[in-house]
Backbone bond lengths (Angstrom), bond angles and torsions (degrees), N, CA, C in turn:
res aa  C-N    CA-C-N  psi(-1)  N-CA   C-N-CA  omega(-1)  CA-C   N-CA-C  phi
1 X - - - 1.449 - - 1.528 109.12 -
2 X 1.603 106.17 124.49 1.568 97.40 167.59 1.540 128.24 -46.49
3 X 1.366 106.94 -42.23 1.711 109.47 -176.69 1.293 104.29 -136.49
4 X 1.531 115.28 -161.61 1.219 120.37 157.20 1.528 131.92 -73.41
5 X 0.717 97.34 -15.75 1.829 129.48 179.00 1.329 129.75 -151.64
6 X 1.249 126.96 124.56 1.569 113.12 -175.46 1.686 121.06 -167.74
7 X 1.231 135.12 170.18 1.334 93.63 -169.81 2.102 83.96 -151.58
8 X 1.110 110.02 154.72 1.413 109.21 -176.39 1.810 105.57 -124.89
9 X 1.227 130.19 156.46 1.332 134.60 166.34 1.568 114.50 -118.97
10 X 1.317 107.26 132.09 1.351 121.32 -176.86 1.596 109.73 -115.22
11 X 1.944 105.62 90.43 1.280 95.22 -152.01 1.309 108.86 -98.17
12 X 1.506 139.89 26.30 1.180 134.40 150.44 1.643 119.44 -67.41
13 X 1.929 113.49 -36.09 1.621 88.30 158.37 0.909 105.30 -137.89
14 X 1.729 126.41 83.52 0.972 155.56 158.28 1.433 108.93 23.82
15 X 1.465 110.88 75.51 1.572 126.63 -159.48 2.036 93.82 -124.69
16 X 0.899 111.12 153.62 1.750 109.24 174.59 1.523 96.85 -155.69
17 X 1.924 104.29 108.23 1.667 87.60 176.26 1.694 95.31 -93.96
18 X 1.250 98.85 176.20 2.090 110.34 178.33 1.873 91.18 -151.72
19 X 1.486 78.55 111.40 1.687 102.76 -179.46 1.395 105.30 -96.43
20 X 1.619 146.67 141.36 1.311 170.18 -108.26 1.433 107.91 -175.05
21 X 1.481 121.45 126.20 1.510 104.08 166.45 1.451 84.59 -105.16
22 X 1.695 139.10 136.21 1.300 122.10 155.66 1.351 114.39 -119.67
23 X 1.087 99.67 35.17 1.986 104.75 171.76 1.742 122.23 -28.05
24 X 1.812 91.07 -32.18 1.700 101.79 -178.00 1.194 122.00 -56.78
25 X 1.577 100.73 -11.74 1.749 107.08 -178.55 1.542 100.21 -71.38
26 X 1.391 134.23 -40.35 1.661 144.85 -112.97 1.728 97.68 -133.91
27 X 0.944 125.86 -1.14 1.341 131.57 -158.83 1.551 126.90 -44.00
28 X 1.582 94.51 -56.07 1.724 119.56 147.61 1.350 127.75 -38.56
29 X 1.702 97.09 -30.38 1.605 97.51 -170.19 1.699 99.78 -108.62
30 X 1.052 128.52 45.96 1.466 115.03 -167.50 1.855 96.89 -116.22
31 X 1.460 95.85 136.18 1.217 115.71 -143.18 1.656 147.50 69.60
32 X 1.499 82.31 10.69 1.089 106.17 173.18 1.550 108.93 103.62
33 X 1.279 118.98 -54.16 1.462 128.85 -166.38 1.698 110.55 -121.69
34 X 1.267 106.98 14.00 1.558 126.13 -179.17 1.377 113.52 58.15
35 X 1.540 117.43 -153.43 1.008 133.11 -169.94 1.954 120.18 -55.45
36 X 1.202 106.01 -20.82 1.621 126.61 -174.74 1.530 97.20 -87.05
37 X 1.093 129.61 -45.34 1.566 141.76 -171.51 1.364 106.21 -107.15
38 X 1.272 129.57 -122.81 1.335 129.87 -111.12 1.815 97.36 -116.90
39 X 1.475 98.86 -12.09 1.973 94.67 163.76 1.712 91.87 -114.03
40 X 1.134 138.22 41.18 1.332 124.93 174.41 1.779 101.20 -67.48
41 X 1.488 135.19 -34.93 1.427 111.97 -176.62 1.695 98.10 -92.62
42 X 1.291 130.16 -14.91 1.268 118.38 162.44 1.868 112.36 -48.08
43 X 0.818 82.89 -30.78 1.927 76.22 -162.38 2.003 96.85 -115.33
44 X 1.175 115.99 9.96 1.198 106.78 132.91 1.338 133.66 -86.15
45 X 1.187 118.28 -20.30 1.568 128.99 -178.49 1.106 110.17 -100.13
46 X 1.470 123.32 -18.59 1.840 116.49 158.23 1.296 109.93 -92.66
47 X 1.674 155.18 -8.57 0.763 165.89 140.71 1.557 132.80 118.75
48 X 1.739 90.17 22.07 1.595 101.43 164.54 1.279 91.91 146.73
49 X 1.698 123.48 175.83 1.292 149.01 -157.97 1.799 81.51 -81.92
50 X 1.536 136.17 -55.38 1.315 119.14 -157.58 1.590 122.97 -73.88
51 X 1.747 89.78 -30.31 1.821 91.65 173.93 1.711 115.66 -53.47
52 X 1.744 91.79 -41.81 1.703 103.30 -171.50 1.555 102.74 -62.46
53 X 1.322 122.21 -64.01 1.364 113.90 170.60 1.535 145.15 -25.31
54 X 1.587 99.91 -45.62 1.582 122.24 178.80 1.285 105.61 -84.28
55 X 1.462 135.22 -31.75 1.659 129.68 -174.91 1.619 77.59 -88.63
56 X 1.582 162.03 -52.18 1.134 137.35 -141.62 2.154 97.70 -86.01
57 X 0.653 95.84 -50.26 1.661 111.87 174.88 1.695 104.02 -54.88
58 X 0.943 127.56 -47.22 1.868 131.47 160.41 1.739 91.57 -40.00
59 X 1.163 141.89 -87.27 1.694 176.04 -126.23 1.666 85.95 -86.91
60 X 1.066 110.76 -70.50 1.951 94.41 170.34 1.413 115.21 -73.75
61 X 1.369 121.52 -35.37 1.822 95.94 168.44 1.376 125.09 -71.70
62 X 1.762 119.21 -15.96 1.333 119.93 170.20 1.438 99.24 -57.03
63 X 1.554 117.65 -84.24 1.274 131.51 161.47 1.687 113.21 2.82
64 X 1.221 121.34 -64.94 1.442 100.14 178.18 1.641 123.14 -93.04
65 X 1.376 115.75 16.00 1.120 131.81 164.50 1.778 102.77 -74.68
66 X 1.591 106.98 -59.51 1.476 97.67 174.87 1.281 121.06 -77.98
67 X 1.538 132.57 8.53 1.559 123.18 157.84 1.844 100.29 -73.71
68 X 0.886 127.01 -44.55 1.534 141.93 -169.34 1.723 90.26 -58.35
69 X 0.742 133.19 -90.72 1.490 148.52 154.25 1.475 98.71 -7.39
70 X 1.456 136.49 -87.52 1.551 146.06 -169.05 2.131 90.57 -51.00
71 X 1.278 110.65 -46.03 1.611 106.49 175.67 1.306 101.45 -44.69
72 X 1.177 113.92 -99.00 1.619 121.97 -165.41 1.784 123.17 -47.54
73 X 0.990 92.45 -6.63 2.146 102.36 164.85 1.332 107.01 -105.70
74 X 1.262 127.04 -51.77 1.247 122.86 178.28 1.414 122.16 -6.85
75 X 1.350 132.06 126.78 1.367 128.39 166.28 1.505 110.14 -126.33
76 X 1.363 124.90 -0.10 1.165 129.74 -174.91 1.759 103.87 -75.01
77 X 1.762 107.93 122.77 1.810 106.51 150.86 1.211 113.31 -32.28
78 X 1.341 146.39 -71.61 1.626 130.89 -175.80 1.790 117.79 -120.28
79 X 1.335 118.44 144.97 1.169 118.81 170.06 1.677 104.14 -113.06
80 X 1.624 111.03 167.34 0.678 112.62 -175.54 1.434 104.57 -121.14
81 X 1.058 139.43 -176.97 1.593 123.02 177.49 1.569 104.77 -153.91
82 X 1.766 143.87 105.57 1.029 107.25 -161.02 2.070 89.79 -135.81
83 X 1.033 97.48 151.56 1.734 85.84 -176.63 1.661 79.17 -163.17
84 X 1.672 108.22 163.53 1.446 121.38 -179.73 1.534 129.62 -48.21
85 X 1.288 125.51 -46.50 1.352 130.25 -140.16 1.812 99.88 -131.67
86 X 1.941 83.14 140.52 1.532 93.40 -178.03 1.121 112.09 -100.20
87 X 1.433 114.00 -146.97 1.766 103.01 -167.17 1.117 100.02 100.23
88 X 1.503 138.80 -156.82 1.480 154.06 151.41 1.328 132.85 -79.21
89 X 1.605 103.87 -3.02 1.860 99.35 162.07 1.455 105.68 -74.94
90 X 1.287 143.11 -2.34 2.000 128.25 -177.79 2.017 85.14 -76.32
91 X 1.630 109.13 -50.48 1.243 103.60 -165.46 1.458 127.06 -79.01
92 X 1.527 109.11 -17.90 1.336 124.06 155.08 1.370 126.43 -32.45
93 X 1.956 92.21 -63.83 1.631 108.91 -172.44 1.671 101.83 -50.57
94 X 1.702 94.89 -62.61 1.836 103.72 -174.25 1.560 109.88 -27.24
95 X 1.445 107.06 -51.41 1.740 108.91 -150.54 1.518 79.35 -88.16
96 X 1.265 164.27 -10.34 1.585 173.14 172.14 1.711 92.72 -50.24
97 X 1.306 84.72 -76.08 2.060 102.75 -173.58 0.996 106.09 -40.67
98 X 1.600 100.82 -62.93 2.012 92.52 -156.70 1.599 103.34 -72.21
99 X 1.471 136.43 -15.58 1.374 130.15 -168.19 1.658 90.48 -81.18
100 X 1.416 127.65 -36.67 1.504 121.89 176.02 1.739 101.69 -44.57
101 X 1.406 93.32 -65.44 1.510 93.63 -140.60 2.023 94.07 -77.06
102 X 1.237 120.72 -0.96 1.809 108.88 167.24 1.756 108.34 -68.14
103 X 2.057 81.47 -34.67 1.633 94.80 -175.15 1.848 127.78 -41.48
104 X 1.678 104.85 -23.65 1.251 124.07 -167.49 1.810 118.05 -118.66
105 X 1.799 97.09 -24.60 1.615 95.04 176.73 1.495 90.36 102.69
106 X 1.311 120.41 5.08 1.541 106.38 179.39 1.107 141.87 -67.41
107 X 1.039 150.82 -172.47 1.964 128.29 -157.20 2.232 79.77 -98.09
108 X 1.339 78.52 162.67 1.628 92.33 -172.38 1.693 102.11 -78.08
109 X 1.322 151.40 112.79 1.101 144.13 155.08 1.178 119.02 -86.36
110 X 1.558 112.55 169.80 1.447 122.35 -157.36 1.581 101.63 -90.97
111 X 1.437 129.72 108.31 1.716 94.26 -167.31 1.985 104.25 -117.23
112 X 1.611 96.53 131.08 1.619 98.45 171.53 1.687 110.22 -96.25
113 X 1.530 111.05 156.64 1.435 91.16 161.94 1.385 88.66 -135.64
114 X 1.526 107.17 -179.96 1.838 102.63 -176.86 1.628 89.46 173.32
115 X 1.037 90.56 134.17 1.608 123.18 -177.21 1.442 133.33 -135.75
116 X 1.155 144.82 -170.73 1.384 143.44 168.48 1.468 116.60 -132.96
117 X 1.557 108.84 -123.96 1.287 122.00 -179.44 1.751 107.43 66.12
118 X 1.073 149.97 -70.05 1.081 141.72 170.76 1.721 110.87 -58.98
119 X 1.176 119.21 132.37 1.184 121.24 -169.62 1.566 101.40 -79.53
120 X 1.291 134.12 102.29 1.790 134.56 -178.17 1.321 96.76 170.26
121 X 1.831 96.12 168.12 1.419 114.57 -177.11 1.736 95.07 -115.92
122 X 1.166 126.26 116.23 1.652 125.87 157.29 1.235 111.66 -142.94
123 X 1.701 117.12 -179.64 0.869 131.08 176.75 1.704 97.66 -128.65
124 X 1.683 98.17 117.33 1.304 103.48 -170.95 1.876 93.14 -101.51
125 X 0.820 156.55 -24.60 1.323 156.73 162.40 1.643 126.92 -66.25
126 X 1.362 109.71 -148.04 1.539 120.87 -170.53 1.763 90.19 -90.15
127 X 1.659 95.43 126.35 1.336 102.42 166.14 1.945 106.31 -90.38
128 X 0.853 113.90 52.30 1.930 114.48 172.36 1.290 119.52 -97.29
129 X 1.285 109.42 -11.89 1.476 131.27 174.25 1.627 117.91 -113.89
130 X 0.953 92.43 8.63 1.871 92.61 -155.39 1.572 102.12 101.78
131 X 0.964 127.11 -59.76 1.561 130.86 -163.78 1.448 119.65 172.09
132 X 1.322 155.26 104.18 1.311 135.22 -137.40 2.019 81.40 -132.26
133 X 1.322 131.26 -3.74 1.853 120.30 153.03 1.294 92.21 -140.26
134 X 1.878 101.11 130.25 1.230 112.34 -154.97 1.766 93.39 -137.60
135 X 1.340 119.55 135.54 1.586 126.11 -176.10 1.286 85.89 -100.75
136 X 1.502 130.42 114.75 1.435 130.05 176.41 1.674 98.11 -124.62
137 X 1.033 147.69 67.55 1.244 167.47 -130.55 1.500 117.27 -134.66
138 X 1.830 107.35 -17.24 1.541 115.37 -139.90 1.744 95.03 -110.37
139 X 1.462 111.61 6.92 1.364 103.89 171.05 1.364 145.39 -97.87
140 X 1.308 111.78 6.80 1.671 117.28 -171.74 1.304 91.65 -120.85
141 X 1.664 108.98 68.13 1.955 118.65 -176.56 1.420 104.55 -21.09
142 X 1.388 109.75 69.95 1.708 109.50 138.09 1.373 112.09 -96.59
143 X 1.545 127.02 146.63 1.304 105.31 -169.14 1.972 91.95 -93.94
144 X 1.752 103.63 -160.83 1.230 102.03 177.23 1.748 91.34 134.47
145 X 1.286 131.42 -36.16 1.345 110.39 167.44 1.678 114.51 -116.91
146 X 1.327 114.66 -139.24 1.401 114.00 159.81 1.424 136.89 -86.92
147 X 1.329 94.56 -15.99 2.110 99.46 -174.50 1.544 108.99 -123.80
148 X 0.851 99.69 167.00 1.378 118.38 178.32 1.993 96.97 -125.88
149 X 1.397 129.53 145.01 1.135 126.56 173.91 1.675 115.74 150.23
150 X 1.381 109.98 170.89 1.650 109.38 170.27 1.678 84.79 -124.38
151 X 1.905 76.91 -178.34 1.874 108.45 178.43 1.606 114.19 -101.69
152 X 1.022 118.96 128.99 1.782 113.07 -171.87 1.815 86.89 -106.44
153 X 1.345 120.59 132.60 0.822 112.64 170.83 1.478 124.03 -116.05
154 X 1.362 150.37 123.10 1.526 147.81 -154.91 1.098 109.14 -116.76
155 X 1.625 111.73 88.34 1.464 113.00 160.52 1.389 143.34 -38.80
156 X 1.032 139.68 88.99 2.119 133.49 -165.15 1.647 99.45 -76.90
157 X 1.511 98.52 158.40 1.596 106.15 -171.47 1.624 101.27 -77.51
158 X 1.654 107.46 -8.19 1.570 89.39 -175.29 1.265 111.78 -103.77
159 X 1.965 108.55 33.53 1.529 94.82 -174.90 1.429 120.66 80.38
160 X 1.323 121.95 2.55 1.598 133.13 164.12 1.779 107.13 -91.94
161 X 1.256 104.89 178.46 1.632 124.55 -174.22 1.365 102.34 -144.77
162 X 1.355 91.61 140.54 1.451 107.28 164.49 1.775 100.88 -117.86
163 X 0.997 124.27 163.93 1.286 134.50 173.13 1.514 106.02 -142.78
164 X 1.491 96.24 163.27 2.091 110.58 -177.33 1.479 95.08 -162.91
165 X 1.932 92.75 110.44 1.265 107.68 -160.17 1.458 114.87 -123.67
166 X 1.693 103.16 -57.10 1.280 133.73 -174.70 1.330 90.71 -87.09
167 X 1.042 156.83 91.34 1.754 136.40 170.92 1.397 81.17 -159.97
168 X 1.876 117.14 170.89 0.757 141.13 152.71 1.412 116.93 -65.67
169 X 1.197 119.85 -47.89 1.732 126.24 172.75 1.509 93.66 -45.96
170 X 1.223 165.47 -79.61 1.541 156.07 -101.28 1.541 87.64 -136.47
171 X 1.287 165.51 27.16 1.428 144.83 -159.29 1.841 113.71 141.18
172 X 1.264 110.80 133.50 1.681 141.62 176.76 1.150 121.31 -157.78
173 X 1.649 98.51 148.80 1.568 114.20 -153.51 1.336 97.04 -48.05
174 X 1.256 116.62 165.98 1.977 139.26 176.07 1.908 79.58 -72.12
175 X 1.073 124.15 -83.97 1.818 131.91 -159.83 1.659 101.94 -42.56
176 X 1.288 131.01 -11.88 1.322 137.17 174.31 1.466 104.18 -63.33
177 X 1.580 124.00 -30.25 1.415 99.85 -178.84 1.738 102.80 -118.43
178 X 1.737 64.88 147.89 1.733 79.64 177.63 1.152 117.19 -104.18
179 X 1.407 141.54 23.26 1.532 138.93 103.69 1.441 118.73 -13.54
180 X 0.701 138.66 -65.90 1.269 155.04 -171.48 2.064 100.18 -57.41
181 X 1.313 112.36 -30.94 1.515 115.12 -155.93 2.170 76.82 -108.49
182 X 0.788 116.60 -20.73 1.312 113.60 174.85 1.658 123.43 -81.05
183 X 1.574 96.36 -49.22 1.354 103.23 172.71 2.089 100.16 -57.45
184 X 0.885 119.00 -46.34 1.960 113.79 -156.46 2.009 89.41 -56.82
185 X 1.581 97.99 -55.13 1.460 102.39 -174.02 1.779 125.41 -67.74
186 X 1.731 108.59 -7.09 0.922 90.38 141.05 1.723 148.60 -118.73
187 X 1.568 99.40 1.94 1.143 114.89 147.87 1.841 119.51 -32.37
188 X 1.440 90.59 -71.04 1.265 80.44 174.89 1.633 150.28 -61.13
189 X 1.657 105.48 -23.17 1.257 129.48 -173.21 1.390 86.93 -80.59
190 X 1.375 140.37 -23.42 2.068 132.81 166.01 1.219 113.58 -56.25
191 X 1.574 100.02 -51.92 1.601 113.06 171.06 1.619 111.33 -42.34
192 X 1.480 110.21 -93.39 1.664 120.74 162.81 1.979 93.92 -12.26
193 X 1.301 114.86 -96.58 1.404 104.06 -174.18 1.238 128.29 -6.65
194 X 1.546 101.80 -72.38 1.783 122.37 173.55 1.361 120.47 -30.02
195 X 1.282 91.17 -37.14 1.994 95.60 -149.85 1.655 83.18 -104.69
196 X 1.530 138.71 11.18 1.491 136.43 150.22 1.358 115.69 -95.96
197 X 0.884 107.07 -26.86 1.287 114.05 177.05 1.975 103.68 -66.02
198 X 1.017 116.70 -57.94 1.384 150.41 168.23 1.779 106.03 -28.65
């Protein structure tokens, strides 16, 4: 990522994504197991769980200062909006934008948001588009939800979206692979090894 926040225009089809760092949500969880685990020298060298918190929480309130800002300039038919974490900040941001840009009279844009962090493929929003806030989470086969899959997204010339989310074409169950039934059995057969060796 160029910054902590940042947003690029792709002006042949008038596309504008606006990227989010919101780590400030996750703070506890950084490294997975926070400050006790897996950022324990992170947050010795920043000087505890609250410094890390308050400089990451600064970086998401900047951050949605410049979606507010990228709203009301915006001239692009669709934006895209994409930052880590699901829940109701993907639909937050969405309903964020468009209240900016009524805020000003600004031309109506098409707005997606889409995020991860939960390992799955859904459509947590309005299916009228396909899905316009989308948990696309389900592709770097870690398991942890139900799908495995990406988001295809279909730009329209009038500045609309189509999306392909829920389908078999874009996404299948996590229990569909049997990788997954290979890796446990051979995990374990290292174990068994180990403990002969032993």
């Amino acid at each position: 990522m160029p910054d902590y926040y940042y947003n690029y225009v792709v002006p042949g089809v008038d596309l504008e994504v606006i990227a989010l760092d919101t780590n400030g949500l996750d703070a506890g969880g950084l490294g997975g197991d926070g400050c006790g685990g897996g950022a324990s020298l992170t947050c010795q060298v920043c000087g505890g769980l609250g410094n890390i918190q308050s400089f990451l929480s600064g970086r998401k309130s900047a951050g949605e200062s410049f979606l507010d800002e990228r709203a009301r300039a915006s001239t692009a038919k669709t934006a895209l909006i994409m930052q880590h974490y699901d829940g109701t900040t993907g639909r937050d941001y969405k309903n964020r934008f468009e209240s900016a840009q009524q805020a000003v009279g600004n031309q109506k844009t098409a707005i997606l948001s889409a995020y991860g962090h939960a390992h799955d493929q859904q459509c947590q929003g309005s299916g009228a588009n396909g899905c316009d806030v989308i948990l696309t989470g389900g592709g770097g086969g870690w398991r942890g939800g139900d799908y495995f899959g990406f988001t295809a997204v279909h730009l329209k010339d009038d500045g609309g979206f189509e999306t392909v989310l829920e389908t078999s074409e874009v996404r299948f169950p996590q229990g569909a692979c049997s990788y997954l039934e290979h890796e446990h059995e051979s995990n374990a057969t290292r174990s068994e090894f180990s403990e002969m060796l032993v």
